[in-house]
C-alpha positions as CSV (number, residue, x, y, z in Angstrom):
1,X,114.9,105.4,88.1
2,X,116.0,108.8,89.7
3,X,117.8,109.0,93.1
4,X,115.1,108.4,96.3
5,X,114.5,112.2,97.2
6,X,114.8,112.9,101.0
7,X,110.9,113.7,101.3
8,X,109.4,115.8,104.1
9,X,108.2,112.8,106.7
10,X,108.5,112.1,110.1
11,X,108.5,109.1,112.9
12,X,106.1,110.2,115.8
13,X,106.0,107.9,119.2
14,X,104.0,108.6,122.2
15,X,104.5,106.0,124.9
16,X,102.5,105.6,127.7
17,X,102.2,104.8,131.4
18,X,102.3,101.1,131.1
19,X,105.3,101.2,129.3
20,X,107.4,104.1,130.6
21,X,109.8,104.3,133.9
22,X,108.0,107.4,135.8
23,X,104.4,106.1,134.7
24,X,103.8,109.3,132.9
25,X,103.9,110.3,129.1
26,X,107.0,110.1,126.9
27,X,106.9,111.5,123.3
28,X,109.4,111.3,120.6
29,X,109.0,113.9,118.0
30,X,111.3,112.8,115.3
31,X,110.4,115.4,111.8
32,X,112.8,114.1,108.6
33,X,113.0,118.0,107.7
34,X,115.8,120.0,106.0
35,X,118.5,121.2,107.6
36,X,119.0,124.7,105.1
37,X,116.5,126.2,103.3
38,X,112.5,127.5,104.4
39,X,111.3,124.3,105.7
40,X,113.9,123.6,108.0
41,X,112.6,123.7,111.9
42,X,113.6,126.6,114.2
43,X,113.9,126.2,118.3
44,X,110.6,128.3,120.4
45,X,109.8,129.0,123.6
46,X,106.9,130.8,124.0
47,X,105.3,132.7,127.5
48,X,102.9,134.6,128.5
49,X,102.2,134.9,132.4
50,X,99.3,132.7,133.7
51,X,98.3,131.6,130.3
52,X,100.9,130.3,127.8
53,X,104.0,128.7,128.5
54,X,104.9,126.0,125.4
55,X,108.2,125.3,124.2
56,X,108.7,123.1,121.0
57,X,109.6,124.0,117.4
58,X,107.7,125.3,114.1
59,X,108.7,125.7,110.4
60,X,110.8,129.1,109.8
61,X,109.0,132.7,109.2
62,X,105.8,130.6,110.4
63,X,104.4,131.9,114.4
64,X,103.3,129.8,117.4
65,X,104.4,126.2,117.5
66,X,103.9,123.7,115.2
67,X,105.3,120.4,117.9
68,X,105.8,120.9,121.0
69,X,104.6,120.8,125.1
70,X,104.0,122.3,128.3
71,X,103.9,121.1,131.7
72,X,100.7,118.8,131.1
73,X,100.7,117.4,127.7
74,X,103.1,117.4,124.3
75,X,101.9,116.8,120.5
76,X,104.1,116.1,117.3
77,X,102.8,115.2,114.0
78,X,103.1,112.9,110.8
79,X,102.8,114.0,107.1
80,X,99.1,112.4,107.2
81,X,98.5,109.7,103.9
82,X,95.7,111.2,103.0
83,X,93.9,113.1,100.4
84,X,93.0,116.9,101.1
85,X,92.1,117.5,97.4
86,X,89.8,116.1,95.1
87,X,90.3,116.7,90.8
88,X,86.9,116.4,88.9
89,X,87.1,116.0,85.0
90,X,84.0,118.1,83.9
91,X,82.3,117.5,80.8
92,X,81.7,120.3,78.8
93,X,78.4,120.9,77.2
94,X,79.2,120.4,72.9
95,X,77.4,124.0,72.1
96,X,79.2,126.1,74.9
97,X,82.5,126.1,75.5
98,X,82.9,127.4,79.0
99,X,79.0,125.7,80.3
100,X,79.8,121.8,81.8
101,X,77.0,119.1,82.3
102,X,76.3,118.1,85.8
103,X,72.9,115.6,86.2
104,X,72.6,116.7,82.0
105,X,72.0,120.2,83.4
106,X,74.2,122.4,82.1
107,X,76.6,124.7,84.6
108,X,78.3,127.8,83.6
109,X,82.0,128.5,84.7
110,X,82.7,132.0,86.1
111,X,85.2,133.6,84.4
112,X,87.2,136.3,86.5
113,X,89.4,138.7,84.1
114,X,92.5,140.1,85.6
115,X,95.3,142.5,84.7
116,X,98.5,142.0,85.9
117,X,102.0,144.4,85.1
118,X,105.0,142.5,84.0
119,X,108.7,143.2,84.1
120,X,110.3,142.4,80.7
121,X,113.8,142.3,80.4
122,X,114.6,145.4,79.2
123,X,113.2,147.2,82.2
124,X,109.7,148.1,81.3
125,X,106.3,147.4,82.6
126,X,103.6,145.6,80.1
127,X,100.6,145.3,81.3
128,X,99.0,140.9,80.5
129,X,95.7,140.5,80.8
130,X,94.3,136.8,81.9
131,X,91.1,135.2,83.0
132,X,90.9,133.0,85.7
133,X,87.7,130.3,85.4
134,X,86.5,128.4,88.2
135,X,83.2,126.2,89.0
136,X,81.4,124.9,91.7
137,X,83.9,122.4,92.4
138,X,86.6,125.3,92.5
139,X,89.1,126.5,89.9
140,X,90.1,125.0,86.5
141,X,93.7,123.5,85.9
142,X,94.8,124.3,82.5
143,X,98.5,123.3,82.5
144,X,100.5,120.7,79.6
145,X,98.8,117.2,79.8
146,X,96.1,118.7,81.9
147,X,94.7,121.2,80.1
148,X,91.2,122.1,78.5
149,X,90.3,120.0,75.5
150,X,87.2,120.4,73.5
151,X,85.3,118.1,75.7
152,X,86.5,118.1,79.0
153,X,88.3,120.6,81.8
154,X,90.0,120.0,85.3
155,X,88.9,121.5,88.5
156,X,90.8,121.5,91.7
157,X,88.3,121.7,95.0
158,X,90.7,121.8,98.6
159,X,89.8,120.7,101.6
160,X,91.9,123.4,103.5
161,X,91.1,126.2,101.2
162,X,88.6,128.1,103.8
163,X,90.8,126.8,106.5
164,X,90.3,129.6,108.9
165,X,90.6,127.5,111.7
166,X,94.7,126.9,112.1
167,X,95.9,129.7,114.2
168,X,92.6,128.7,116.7
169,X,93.8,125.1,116.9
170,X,97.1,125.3,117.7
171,X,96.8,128.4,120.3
172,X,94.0,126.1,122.1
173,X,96.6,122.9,122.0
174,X,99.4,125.0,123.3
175,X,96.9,126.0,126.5
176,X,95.7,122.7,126.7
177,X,96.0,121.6,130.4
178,X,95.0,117.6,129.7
179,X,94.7,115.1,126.9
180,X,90.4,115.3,127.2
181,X,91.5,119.1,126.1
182,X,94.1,118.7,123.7
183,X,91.1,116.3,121.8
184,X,88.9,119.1,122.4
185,X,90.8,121.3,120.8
186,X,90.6,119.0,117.4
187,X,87.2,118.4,118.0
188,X,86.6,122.6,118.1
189,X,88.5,123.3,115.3
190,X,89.5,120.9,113.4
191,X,91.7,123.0,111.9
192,X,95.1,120.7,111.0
193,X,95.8,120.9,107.8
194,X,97.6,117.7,106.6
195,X,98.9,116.1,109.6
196,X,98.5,113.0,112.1
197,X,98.8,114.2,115.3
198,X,100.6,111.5,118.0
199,X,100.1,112.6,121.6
200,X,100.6,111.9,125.5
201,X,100.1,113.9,128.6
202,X,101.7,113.6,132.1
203,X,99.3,111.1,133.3
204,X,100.5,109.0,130.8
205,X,97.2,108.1,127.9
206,X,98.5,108.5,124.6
207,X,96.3,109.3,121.2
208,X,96.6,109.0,117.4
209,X,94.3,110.6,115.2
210,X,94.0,111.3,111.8
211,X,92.2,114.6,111.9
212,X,93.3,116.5,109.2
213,X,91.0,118.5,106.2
214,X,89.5,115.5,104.3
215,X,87.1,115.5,101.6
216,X,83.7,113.5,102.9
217,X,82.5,111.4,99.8
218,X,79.7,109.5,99.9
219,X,79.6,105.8,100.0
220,X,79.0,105.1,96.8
221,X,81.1,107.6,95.4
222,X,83.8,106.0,96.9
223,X,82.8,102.5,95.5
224,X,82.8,104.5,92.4
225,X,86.0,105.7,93.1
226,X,87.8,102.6,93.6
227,X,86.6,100.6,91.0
228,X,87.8,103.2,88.6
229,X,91.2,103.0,90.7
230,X,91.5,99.7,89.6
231,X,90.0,99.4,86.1
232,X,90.9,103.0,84.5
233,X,94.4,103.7,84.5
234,X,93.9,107.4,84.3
235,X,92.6,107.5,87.6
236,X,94.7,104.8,88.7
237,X,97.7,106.8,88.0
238,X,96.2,109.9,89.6
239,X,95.7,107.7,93.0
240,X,99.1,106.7,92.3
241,X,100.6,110.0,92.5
242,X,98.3,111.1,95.5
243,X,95.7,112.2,93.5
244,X,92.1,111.8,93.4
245,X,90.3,112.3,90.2
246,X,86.2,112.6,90.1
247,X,83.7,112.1,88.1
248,X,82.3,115.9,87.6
249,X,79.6,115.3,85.3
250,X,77.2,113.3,88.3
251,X,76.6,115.0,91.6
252,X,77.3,111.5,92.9
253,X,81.4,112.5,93.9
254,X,79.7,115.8,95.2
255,X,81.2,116.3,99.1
256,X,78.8,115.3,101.4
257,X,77.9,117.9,104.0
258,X,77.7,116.3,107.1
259,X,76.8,118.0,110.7
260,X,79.5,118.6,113.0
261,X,82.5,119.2,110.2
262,X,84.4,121.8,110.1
263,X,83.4,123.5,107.2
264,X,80.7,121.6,104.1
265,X,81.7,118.7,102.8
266,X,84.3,117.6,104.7
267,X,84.6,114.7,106.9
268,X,83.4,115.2,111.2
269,X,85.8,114.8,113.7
270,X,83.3,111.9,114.7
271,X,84.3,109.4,111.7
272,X,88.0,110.4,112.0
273,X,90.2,107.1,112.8
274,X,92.0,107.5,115.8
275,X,92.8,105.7,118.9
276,X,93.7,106.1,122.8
277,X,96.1,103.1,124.4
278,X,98.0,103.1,127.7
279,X,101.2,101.5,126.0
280,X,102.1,103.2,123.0
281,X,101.1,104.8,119.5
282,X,103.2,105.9,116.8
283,X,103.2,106.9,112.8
284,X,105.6,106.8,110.5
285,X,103.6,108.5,107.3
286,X,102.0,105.5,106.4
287,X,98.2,105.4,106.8
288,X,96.1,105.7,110.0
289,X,95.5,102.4,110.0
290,X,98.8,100.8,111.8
291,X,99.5,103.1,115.2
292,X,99.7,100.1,117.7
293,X,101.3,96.8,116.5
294,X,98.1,94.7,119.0
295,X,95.5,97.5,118.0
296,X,94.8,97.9,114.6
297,X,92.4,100.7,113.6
298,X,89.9,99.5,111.8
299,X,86.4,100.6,110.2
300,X,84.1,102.4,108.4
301,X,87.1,105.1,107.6
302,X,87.2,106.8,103.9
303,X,89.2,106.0,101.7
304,X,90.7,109.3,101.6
305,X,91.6,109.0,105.2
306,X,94.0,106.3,103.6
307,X,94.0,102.3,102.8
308,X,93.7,100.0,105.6
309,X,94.6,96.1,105.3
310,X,97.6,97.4,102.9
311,X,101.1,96.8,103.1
312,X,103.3,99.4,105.4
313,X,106.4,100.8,104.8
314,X,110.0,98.8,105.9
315,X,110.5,102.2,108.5
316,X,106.9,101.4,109.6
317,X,107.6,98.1,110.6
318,X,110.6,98.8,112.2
319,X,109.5,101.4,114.3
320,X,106.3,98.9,115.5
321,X,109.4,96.0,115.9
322,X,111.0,99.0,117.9
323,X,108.3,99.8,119.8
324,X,106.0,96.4,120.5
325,X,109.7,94.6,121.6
326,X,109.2,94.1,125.2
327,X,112.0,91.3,125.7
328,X,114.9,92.3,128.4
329,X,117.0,92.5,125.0
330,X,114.9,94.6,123.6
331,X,114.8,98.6,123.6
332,X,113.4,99.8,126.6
333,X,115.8,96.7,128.6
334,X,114.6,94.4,131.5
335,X,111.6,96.1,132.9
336,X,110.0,96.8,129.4
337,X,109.5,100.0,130.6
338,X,111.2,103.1,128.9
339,X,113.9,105.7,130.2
340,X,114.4,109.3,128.2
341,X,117.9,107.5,127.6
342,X,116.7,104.2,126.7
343,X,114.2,106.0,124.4
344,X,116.9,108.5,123.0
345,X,118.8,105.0,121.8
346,X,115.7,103.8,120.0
347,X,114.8,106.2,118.4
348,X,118.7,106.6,117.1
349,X,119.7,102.6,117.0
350,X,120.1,103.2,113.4
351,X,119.2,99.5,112.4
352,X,116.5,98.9,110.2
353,X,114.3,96.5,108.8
354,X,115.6,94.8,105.4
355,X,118.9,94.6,107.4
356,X,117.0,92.7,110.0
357,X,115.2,90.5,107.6
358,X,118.0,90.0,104.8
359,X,120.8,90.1,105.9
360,X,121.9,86.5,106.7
361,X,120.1,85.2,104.1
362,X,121.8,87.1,102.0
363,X,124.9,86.5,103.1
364,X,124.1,82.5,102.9
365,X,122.9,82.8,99.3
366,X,126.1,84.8,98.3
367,X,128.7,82.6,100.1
368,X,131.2,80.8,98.0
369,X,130.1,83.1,94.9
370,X,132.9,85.1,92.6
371,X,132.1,86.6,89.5
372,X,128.7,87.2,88.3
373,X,127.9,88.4,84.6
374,X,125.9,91.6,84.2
375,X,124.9,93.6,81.3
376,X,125.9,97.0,80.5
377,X,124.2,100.2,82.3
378,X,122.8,102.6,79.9
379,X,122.3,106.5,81.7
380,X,119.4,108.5,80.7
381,X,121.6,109.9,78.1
382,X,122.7,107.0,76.6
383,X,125.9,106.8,77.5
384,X,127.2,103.8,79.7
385,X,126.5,104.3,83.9
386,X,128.4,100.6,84.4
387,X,129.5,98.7,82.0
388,X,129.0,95.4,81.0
389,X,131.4,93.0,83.4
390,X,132.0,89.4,85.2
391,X,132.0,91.3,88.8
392,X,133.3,89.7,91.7
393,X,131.2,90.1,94.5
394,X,133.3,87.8,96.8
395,X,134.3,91.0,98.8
396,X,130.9,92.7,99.1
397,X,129.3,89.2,100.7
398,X,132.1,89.5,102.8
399,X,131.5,92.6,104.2
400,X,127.9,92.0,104.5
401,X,128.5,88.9,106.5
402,X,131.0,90.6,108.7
403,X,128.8,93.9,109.0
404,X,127.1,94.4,112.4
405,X,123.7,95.5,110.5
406,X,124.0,99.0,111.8
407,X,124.5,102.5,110.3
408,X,126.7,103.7,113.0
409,X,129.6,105.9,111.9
410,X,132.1,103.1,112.4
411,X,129.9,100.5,110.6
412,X,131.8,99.0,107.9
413,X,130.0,97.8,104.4
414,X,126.7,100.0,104.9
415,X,127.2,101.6,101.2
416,X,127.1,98.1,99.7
417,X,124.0,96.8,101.5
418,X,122.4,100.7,100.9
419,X,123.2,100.0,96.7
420,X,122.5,96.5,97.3
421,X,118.7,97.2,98.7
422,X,118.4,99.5,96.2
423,X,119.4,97.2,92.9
424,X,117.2,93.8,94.0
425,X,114.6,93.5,91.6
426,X,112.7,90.3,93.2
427,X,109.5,89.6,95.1
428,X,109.2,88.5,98.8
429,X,109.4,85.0,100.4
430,X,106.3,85.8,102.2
431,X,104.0,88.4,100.8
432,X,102.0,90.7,102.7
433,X,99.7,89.0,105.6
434,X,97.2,91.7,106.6
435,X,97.3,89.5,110.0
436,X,100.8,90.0,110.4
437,X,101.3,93.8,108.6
438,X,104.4,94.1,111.0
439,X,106.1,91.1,110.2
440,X,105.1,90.9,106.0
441,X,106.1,91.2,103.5
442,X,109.6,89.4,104.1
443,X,111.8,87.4,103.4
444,X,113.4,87.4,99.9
445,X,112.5,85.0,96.9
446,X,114.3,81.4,96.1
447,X,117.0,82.0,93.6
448,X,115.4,80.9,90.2
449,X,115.6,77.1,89.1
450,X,115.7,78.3,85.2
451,X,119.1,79.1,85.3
452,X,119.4,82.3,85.3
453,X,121.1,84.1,87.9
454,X,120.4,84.7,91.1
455,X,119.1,88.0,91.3
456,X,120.6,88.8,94.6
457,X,123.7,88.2,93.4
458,X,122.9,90.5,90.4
459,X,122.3,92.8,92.9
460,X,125.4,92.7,94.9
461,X,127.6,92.9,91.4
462,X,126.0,96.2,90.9
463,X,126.1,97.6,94.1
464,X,130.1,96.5,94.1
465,X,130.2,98.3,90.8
466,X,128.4,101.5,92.4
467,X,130.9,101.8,95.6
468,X,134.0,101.0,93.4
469,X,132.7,103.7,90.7
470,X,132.4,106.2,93.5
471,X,136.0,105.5,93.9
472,X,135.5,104.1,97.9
473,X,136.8,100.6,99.3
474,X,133.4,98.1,100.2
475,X,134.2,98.2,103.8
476,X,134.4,101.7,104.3
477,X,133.3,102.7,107.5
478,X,130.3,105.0,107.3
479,X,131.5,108.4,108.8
480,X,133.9,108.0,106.2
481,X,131.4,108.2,103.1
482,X,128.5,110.2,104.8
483,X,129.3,113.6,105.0
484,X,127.1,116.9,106.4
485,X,126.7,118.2,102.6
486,X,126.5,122.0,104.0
487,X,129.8,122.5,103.5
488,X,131.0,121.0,107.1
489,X,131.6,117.5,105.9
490,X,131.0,116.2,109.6
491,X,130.8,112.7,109.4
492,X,126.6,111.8,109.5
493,X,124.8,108.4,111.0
494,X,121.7,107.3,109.8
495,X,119.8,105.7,106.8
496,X,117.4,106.1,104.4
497,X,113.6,104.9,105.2
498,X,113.9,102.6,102.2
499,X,116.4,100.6,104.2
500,X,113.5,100.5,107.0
501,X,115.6,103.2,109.6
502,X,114.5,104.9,111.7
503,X,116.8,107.7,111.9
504,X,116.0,108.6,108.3
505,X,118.6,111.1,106.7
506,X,119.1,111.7,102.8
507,X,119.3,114.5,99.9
508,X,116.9,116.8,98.5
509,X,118.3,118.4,95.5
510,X,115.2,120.8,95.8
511,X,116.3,121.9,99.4
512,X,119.7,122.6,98.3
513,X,118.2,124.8,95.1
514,X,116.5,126.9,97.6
515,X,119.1,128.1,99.1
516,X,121.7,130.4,96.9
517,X,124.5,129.6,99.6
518,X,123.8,126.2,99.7
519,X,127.1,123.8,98.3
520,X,126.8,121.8,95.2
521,X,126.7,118.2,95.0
522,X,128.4,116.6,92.8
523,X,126.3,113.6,90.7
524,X,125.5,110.3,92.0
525,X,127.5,107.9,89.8
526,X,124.7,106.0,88.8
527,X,121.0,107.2,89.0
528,X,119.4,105.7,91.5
529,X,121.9,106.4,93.7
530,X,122.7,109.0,96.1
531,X,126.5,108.0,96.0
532,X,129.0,110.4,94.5
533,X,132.3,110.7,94.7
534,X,132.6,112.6,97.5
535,X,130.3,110.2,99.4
536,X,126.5,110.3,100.5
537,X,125.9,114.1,101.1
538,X,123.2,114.7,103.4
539,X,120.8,117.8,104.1
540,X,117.8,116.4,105.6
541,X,116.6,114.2,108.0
């Protein structure tokens, strides 16, 4: 397995009246975005006399503001989970090549020739000549593995591909003087492309909603659709890797046009999920369907609006643990209620969720072990990552019994457990209880009773193999293996969201390749890993 990729995400948390100091709205706008490169955020402040005064921050060489406030309400937003495209695998008529079948009528593609000059590389101009063929669905993919055969063809149809509606929306949310018409402004335009959008204003109501471009299928399209999800692996892998493939030759999977949608076929801002509360929401990129840990959104949503009933993310449940916590211990201290400081600490407590849930059990089932047997480590090239050893992992339970379950930069033994998390290969004690989504899955699975070995010891033997490879002791404190990787080296807090933190930071390798001026990393150790041996380098978050 390849090295988690820091991937654009965010936390979003909009508290409320009922659970802030002043009574008013709080937001935390929390984007995991790179820190070098085009996507990285840029600092706005935006006037105009008597009508525009917004201050926030939006995505370099991109105008206006993409999160941000005024004196009356303030807006962030999630990478949304769902689906603003739709693939449909047409079936091509036997006696024409470029007609496909649709109801057994047969459709023609449009074919749209094109001449384009190219530079070669000894300085001249050539002139290629291509043709570009689309269909009523949209264009046709014809790429390796996806291309036209002698039966069928891809085509691509977008939800935000007549999107003319974005500069509208967010000039009517920056003027916005109220949350009834910052929801106005959605229900206008509904011109987001492929965000959540998390929201208070100064009287305090907060609002998720999910109303970004999304196809509208009908309802038995989409029981189509999921039974092929779970009995065709071709479209189950497609849904696995966020996308959704249709059946082209019945005009079954067509869009449904609907009235008050945006543009045809996509879904009305009236059957978006979404949902007002006087406490908090919040979303952490997983679907709309946990944004208040006692108010679950639930309904007749598409499935392309994302999965309900489903298991979250561990940064998801941490930030509802986070959030829902209204002991004097917890967050926002005695009153329940939060201060900016008190939410500042949250939002950077840099615990997370596995720690929460693992870590004494882990440190019970590894007390009193020594040397554990594992198998050599074959890399992708065949040569040997870690070789085959009796590793003592004596020191690495000790340092996860003695850490303080943090990722502070003075927290000692946060590479091991980061390795560690990353190495278990086991089920949960409890699995996922879609009555309980904050609190399951948990737990980790009894060591086996066959006699083979524990697998969280298997674990912890590789992550002390990892750490020792990289050539750092197991209690290292973190600000001394989790570096700025700009070329500061300034020591960095934070963990990844596989670890369930919430002050996600990692490594994009694409990021970094974006920018001629960014430094070069040197290889994790192992892959899987973001380890090397000059520590975790970080660009994002």
């Amino acid at each position: 397995e390849g090295e988690p990729e820091a991937l654009l995400g965010s936390n979003a948390w909009a508290i409320g009246s009922e659970r802030t100091e002043n009574g008013g709205g709080m937001l935390l706008a929390n984007p995991h975005f790179p820190w070098e490169g085009p996507q990285k955020f840029w600092e706005v402040h935006l006037q105009v006399p008597g009508e525009l005064d917004i201050y926030g921050g939006q995505l370099v060489g991109l105008p206006g503001i993409g999160i941000g406030f005024n004196e009356d309400i303030a807006w962030t937003h999630t990478v949304s989970a769902g689906k603003r495209f739709t693939a449909y695998k047409l079936a091509l008529d036997p006696s024409n090549a470029t007609g496909y079948v649709v109801d057994g009528v047969t459709e023609l593609l449009d074919a749209s020739p094109s001449s384009i000059e190219v530079l070669g590389e000894d300085g001249t101009l050539t002139t290629v000549d291509r043709t570009l063929w689309s269909s009523a669905y949209g264009p046709i993919l014809d790429f390796p593995g996806v291309g036209w055969t002698e039966s069928t063809v891809l085509a691509l149809r977008d939800a935000n591909l007549t999107n003319g509606e974005f500069i509208e929306q967010y000039i009517d949310m920056a003027q916005a003087g109220s949350m009834k018409e910052l929801q106005a402004a959605h229900e206008k335009n509904q011109g987001v492309p492929l965000f959540n959008t998390i929201a208070t204003d100064k009287e305090g109501n907060t609002w998720y909603a999910d109303t970004a471009a999304t196809p509208n299928l009908s309802k038995e399209s989409l029981t189509a659709l999921a039974d092929r999800i779970s009995n065709d692996p071709i479209t189950k892998t497609a849904y696995e890797n966020n996308a959704i493939l249709l059946d082209g030759s019945t005009s079954r999977d067509d869009w449904v046009v609907e009235p008050g949608s945006r543009d045809p076929g996509l879904v009305p801002y009236s059957k978006m999920p979404m949902l007002e509360r006087k406490d908090y929401v919040f979303n952490a990129n997983d679907s709309f369907w946990l944004a208040n840990a006692d108010a679950l959104i639930e309904g007749d949503f598409s499935l392309l609006h994302g999965e309900q009933k489903t298991k979250r993310s561990p940064r998801t449940q941490e930030n509802a643990i986070l959030l829902s916590d209204t002991e004097a211990t917890g967050p926002s201290g005695d009153d329940s209620k939060f201060s900016l400081e008190e939410l500042q600490d949250a939002a950077l407590r840099n615990g997370g969720y596995l720690a929460r849930d693992w870590q004494a059990e882990v440190a019970e089932r590894c007390s009193g072990s020594s040397l554990v047997e594992v198998p050599e480590l074959l890399a992708k090239d065949g040569s040997v990552a870690l070789p085959a050893d009796n590793v003592d992992v004596s020191g690495a339970c000790e340092v996860i019994a003695q850490w303080d379950g943090l990722s502070n930069l003075e927290s000692k033994g946060v590479a091991v457990w980061r390795e560690f998390t990353q190495q278990l290969k086991t089920e949960p004690l409890r699995p996922f209880d879609p009555s309980d989504p904050v609190n399951t899955p948990s737990g980790i699975a009894a060591p086996p009773t066959d006699g083979t070995i524990d697998p969280v010891l298997v674990a912890l033997a590789r992550a002390t193999q990892i750490v020792t490879k990289a050539g750092f002791a197991l209690d290292t404190p973190l600000g001394d293996i989790q570096v700025d990787g700009r070329g500061s080296k300034l020591p960095v807090p934070g963990g990844t969201g596989g670890e369930g933190i919430t002050n996600v930071v990692g490594y994009s390798g694409r990021v970094a390749a974006s920018d001629p001026d960014a430094p070069v990393r040197p290889e994790p150790v192992v892959a899987g890993s973001g380890l090397t041996t000059e520590g975790y380098w970080i660009n994002s978050g």
